[in-house]
N, C-alpha and C positions, 0 to 999 in steps of 0.2 A: 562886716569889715574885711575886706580883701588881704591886710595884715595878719590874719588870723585863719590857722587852719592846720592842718595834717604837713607833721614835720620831715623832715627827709635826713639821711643821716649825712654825717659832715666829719670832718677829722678828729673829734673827739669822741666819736663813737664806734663802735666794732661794727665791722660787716662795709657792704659796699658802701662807696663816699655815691648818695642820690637815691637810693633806696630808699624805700617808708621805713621812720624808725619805728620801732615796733618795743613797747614793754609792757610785755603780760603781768596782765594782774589779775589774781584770782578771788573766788569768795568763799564762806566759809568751808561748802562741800568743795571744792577743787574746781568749781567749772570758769571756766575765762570770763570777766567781768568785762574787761577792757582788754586792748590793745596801742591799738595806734597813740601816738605820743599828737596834743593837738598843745598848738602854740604861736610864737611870733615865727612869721613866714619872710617877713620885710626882705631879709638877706637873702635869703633861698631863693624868693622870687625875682628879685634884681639879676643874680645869678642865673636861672632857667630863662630868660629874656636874652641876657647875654649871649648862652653855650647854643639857645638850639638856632635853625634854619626855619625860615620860611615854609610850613606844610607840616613842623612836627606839632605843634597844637592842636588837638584834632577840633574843639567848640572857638579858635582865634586861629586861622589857619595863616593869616597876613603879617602874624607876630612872632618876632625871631630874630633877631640880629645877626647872628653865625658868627661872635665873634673869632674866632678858630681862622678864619677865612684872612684876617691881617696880617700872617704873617707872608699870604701870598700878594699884599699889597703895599703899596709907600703912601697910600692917601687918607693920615687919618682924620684926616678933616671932612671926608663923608661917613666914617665911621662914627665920629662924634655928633651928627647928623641924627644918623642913622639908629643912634642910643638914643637920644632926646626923641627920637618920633615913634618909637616902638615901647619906650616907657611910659609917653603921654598914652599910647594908646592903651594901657592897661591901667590909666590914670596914674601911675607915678609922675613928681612934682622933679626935676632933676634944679637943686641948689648948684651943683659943684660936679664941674665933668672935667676932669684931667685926663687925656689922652694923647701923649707925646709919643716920638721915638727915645727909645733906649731911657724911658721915664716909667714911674709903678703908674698904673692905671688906680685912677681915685677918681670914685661916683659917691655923692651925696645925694638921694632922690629918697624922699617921702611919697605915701598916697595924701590924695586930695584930701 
């Protein structure tokens, strides 16, 4: 399930916001058992879809939005496009795409 996987850290955690979260956990003699925090990705993912460009994917190289790039634009009716066709391609379902001027950006999108 493409929901599920290796989490990244986000505002409620210490350390860089996109980083592997990372909590060590050890066993009885001291040696590292785990690490990496695995969990619901849903948000994260919708997010890394949104922030990168075209080419930073290195196994989906076509997938990438660059939202970052709208503020050098007034057309967001390709960009609402352009969310819908690079979410399908990583199978997110988009219910609910709000993308206005001078409006909060609000995405509802499930995987299949």
């Amino acid at each position: 399930m493409k929901a599920i996987g290796i989490q990244y850290n986000d505002n409620n955690d210490n350390g860089e916001i996109l980083d592997l979260k990372v909590s060590v956990v050890r066993d009885a003699s001291g040696q590292i058992a785990s690490g990496l925090v695995i969990g619901n990705t849903l948000e994260q993912n919708k997010a890394s879809i949104l922030i990168a460009h075209q080419g930073e994917f290195k196994f989906n190289p076509d997938l990438g939005v660059g939202l970052g790039d709208i503020a050098l634009s007034s057309d967001y009716l390709e960009y609402r496009h352009k969310i819908r066709e690079h979410f399908a391609k990583d199978g997110l379902v988009v219910e609910t795409l709000d993308l206005f001027e001078n409006k909060p950006l609000k995405i509802v999108a499930n995987y299949e």
